[in-house]
C-alpha positions in Angstrom: -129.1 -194.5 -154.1 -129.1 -191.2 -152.5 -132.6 -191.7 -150.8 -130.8 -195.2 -149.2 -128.0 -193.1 -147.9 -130.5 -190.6 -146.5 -133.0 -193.2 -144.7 -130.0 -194.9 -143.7 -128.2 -191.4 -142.0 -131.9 -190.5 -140.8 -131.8 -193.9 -138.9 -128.6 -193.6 -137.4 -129.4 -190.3 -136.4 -132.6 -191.3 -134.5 -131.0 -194.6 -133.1 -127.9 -192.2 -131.3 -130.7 -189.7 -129.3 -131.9 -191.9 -126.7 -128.4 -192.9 -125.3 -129.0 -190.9 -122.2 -130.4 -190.3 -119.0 -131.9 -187.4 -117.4 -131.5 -186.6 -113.8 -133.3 -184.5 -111.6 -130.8 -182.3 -109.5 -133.4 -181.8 -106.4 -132.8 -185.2 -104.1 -135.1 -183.9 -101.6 -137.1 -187.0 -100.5 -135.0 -190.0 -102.6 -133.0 -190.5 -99.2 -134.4 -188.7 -96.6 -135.0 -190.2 -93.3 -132.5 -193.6 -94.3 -129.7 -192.0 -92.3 -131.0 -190.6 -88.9 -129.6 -186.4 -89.8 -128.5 -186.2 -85.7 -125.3 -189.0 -87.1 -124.5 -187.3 -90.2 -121.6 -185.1 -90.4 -119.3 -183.7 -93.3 -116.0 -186.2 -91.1 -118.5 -188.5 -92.0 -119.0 -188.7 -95.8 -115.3 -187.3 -95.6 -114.0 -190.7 -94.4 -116.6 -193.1 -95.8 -116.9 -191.9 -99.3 -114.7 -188.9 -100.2 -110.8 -190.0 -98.9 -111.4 -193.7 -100.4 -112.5 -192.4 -103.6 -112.6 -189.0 -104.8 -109.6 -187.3 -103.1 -106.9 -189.1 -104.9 -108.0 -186.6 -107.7 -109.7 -184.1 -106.4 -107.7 -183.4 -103.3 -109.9 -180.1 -103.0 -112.4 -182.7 -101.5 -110.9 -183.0 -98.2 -112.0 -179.3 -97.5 -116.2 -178.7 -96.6 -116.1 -175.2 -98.3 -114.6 -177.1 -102.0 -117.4 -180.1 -101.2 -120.0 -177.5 -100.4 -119.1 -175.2 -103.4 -119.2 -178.5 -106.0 -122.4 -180.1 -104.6 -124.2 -180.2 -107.6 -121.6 -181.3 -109.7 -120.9 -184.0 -107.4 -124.1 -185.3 -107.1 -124.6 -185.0 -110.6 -121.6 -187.2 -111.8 -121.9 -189.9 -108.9 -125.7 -190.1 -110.0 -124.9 -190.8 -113.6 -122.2 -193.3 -112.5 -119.4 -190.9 -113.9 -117.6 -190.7 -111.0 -115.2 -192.1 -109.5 -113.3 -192.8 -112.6 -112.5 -196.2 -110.7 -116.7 -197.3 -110.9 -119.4 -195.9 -108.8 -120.0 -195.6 -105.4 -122.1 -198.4 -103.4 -125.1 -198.6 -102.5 -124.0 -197.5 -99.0 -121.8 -194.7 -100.3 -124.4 -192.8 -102.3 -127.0 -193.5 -99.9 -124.7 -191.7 -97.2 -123.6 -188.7 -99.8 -127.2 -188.1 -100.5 -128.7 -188.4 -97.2 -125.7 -186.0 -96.0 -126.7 -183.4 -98.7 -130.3 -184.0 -97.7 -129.7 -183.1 -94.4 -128.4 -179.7 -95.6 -124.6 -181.0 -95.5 -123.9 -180.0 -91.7 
């Protein structure tokens, strides 16, 4: 009975490590060149993507200097479909974030 209890605990275990995904933090590349850099600007991804859904809780977001200082985590959780707590971004959204950060968020 014990060994049951065991195989069964050692399958359970195994079955719960592959529920996640790993992502690389360097974007360099994944959306360069889809967003000409000249248009993108930090007003920009501010209106498009961070008033409409990030700055009803993190009202920080409004200011570059919070948005340049949180980068990573940002692109982290919208990456992994985290955030917004309301669903992800679009298509459009995250291809403007990411281009904006590839372009060394002017």
């Amino acid at each position: 009975m014990k060994t049951k209890i065991k195989l069964l605990l050692f399958i359970l275990f195994l079955t719960g490590c592959g529920n996640y995904e790993e992502f690389k933090e360097d974007i360099q590349g994944e959306f360069s060149a889809v967003i000409p850099e000249e248009r993108l600007s930090f007003n920009m991804v501010k209106v498009q993507v961070l008033q409409p859904r990030c700055t009803s809780c993190h009202a920080n977001y409004g200011v570059y200097e919070d948005v340049k200082a949180n980068i990573n985590a940002i692109v982290g959780m919208v990456r992994a479909n985290v955030m917004p707590k309301d669903g992800p971004l679009t298509n459009a959204q995250k291809t403007l974030l990411f281009s904006w950060v590839n372009a060394g968020m002017p």
